[in-house]
C-alpha positions as CSV (number, residue, x, y, z in Angstrom):
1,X,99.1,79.9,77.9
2,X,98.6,76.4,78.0
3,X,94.7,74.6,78.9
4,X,95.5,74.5,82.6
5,X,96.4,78.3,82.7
6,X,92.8,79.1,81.7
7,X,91.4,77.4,84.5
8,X,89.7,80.7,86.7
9,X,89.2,78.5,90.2
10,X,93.1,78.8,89.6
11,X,94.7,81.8,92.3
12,X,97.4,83.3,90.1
13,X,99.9,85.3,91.8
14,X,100.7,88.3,90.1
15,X,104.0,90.5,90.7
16,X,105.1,94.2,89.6
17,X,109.2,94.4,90.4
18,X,110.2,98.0,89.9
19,X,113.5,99.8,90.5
20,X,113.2,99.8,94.5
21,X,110.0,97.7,95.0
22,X,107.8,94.6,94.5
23,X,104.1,94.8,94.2
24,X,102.5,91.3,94.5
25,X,98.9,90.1,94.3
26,X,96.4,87.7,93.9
27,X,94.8,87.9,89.7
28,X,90.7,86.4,90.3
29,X,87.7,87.1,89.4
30,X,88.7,90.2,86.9
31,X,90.6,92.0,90.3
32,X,93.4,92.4,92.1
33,X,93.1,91.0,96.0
34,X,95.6,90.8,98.6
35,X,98.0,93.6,97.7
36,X,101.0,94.5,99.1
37,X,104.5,96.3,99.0
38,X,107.5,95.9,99.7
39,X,111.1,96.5,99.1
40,X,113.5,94.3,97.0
41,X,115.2,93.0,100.0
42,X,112.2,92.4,102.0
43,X,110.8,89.5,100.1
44,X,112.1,86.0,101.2
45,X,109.9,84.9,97.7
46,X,107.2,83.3,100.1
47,X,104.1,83.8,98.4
48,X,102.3,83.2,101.7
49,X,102.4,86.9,102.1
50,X,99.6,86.9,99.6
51,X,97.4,84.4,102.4
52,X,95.8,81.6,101.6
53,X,95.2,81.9,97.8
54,X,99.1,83.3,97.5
55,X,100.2,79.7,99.3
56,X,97.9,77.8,97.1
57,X,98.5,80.1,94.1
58,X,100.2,78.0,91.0
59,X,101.4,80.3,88.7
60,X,103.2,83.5,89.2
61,X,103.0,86.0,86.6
62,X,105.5,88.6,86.5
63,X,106.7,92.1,85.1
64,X,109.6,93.7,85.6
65,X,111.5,96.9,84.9
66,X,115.0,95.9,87.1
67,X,115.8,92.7,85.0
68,X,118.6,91.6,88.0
69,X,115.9,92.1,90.8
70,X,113.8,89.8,88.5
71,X,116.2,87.7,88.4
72,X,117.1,87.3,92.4
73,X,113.0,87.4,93.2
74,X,112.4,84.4,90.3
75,X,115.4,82.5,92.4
76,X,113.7,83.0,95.8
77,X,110.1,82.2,94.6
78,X,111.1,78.8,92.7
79,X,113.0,78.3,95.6
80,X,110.0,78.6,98.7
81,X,107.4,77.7,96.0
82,X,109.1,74.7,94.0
83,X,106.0,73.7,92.7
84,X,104.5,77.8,91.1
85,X,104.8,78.4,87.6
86,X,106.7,81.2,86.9
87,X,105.2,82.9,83.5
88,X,106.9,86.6,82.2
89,X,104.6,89.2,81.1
90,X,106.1,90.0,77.3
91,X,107.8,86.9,77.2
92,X,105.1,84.1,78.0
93,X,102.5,86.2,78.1
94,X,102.1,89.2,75.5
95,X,101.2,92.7,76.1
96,X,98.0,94.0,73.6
97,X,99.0,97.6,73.6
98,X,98.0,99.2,70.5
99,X,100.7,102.1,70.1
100,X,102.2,105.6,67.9
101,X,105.5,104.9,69.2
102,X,108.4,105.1,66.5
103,X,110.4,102.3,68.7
104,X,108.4,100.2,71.1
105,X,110.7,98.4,72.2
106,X,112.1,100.6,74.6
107,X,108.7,100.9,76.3
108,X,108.9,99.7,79.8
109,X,106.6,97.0,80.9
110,X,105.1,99.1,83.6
111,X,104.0,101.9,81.5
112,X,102.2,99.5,78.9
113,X,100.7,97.6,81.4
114,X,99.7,101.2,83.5
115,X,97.9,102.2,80.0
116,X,96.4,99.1,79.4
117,X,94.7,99.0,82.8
118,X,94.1,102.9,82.6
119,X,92.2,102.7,79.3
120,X,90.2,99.3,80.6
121,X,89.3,101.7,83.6
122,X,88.1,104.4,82.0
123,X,87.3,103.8,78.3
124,X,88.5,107.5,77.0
125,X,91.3,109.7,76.5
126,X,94.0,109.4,79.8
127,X,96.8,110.7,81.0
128,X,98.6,108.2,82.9
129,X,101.1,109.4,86.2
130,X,103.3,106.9,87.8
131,X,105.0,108.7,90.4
132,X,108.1,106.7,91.9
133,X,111.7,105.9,91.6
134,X,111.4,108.2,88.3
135,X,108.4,110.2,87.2
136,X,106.4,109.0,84.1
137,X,103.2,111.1,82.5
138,X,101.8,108.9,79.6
139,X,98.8,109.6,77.5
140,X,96.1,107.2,76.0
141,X,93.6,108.6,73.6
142,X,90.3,108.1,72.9
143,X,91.1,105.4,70.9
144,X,93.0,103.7,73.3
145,X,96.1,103.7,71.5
146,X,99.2,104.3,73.7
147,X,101.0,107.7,72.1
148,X,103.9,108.2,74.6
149,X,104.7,110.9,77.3
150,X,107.5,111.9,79.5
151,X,110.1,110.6,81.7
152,X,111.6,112.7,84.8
153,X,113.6,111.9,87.7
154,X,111.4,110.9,90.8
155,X,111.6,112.4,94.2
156,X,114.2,110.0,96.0
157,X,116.5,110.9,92.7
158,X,116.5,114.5,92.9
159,X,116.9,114.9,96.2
160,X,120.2,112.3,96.1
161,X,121.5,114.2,93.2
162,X,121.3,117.5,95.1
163,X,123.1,116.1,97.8
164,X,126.0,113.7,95.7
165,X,126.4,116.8,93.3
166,X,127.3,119.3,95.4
167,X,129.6,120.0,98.5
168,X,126.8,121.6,100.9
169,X,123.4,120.2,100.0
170,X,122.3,117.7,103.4
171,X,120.6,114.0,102.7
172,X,117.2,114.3,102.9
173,X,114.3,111.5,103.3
174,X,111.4,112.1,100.7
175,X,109.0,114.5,102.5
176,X,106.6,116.6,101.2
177,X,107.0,120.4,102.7
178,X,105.2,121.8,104.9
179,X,102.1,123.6,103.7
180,X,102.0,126.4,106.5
181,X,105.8,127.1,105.8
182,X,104.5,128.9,102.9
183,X,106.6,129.1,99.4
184,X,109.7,130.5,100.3
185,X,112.2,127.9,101.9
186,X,112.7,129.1,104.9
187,X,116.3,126.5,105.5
188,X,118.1,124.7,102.8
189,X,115.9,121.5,103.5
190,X,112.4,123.1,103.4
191,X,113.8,125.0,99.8
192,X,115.1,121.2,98.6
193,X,111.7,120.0,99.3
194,X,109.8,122.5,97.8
195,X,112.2,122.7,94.8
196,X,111.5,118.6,94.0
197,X,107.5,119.0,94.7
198,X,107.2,121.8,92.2
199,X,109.4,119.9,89.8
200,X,107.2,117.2,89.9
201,X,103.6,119.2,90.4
202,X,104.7,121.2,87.6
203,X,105.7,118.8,84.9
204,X,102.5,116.8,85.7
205,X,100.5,120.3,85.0
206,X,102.8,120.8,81.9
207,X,102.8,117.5,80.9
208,X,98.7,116.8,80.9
209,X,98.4,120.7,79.2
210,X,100.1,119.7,76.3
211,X,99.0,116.8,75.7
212,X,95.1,118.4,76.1
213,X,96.2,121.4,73.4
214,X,97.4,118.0,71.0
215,X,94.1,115.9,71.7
216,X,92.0,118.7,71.8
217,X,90.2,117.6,74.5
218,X,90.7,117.3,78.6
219,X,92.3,113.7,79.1
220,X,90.8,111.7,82.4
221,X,93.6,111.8,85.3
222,X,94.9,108.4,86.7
223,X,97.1,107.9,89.0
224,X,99.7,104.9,90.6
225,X,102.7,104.8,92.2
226,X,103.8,105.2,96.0
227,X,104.9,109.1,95.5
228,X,101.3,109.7,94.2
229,X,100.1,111.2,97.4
230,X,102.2,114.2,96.7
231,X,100.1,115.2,94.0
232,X,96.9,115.0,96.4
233,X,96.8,119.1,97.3
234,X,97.2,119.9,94.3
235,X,93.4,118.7,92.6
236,X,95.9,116.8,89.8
237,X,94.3,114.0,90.2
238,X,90.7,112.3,89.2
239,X,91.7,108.8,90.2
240,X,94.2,107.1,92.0
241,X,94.8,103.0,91.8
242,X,97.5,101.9,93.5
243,X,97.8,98.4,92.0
244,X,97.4,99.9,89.0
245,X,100.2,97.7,86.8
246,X,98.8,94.7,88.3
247,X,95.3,95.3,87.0
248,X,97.5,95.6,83.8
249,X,98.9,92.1,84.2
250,X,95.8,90.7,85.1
251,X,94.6,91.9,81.9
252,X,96.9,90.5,80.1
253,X,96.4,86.8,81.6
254,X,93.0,87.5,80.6
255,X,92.9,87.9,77.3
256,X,96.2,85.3,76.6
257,X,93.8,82.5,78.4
258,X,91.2,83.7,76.0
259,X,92.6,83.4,73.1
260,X,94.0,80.3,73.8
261,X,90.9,79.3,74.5
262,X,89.5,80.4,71.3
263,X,92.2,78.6,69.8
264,X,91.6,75.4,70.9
265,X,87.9,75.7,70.0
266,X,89.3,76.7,66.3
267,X,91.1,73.0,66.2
């Protein structure tokens, strides 16, 4: 990051593109103001959405997991905001995630910048759920070093693959099922939905016990993602943060402008 990047009275526009969404915000002051959601298709790349500081905002950071959404949203940003910086988050900006992976290079941006902003949060041991488009359950130790976790089809997925993969199986909107219906699915629907929330409530138990038995020791319980709610009745989770990847970018900007800065004092 160059000189002018390190400037805090600077509104920095930061931006989480996933498989189905966009997540922006406004980095200042060591938070995330101004969030909001919204789908792919939605976003006409007006940081205005973001208010005052989005329209004034003169670099956008960005992380991305759907490389030819980043592409399109890049496009319509430069293209409403001629004048906004766009800066990548692994590209122009790096990601300090210290790690036990055997390959990390096919670690997703959003689940490094989920631990990163986890571990900040809540300086111990973490398991990390990011409940969306696919289900992820990541684990941080006490260290904060990133060791891995799990991947699983989200809730949209499942409940599309029930339906494309069969002849008989209806189209269902992501719902969760009805508490006083009980456990027994009482239509093919209500046994669909509770079929998918089990799969998920069950390989977030799974996923977390294992990783305790490893570690030896109970890991905190974060939480992001718009499926996360699901996981409410269930006392999963200790803490939710929905802008949880853009604290992680945030972060990042952080500690790129200060090192920058440290360099320039070096020279």
């Amino acid at each position: 990051m160059t000189n002018e990047h390190t400037d805090s009275t600077l509104p920095i526009a930061v931006a989480a593109i996933g498989n189905t969404r966009i997540r922006l915000g406004i980095w200042s002051g060591g938070e995330v103001l101004d969030p909001i959601s919204l789908d792919h298709a939605a976003f006409d790349g007006s940081l205005s959405v973001l208010g005052s500081a989005g329209a004034q905002a003169g670099i956008c950071v960005i992380a991305a997991v759907d490389k030819s959404a980043e592409t399109a949203i890049v496009k319509a940003i430069t293209a409403k905001n001629p004048s906004t910086d766009i800066m990548r988050i692994g590209v122009d900006i790096p990601i300090p995630l210290q790690h036990n992976l055997d390959d990390a290079s096919t670690l997703g941006h959003d689940r490094a910048l989920n631990a990163i902003a986890a571990y900040h949060r809540s300086e111990q041991a973490c398991a990390i759920l990011d409940i969306g488009t696919a289900v992820t359950v990541d684990f941080v130790d006490g260290e904060g070093t990133f060791q891995g976790g799990m991947i699983a089809p989200g809730v949209r997925m499942m409940l599309d693959s029930l339906c494309k993969s069969t002849d008989a199986l209806p189209a269902l909107q992501a719902a969760l099922p009805d508490p006083a219906r009980g456990p027994y699915g009482k239509d093919t629907a209500h046994a669909m939905q509770l079929g998918v929330h089990t799969a998920v409530t069950g390989l977030v138990r799974t996923a977390v016990e294992k990783f305790a038995d490893v570690y030896d020791a109970w890991p905190q319980i974060i939480a992001t993602g718009g499926g996360a709610g699901m996981l409410e009745s269930e006392g999963l989770i200790e803490h939710f943060v929905p802008d949880l990847q853009l604290l992680g970018i945030g972060l990042c900007i952080d500690k790129a402008a200060a090192a920058a800065a440290a360099g320039d004092d070096e020279e």
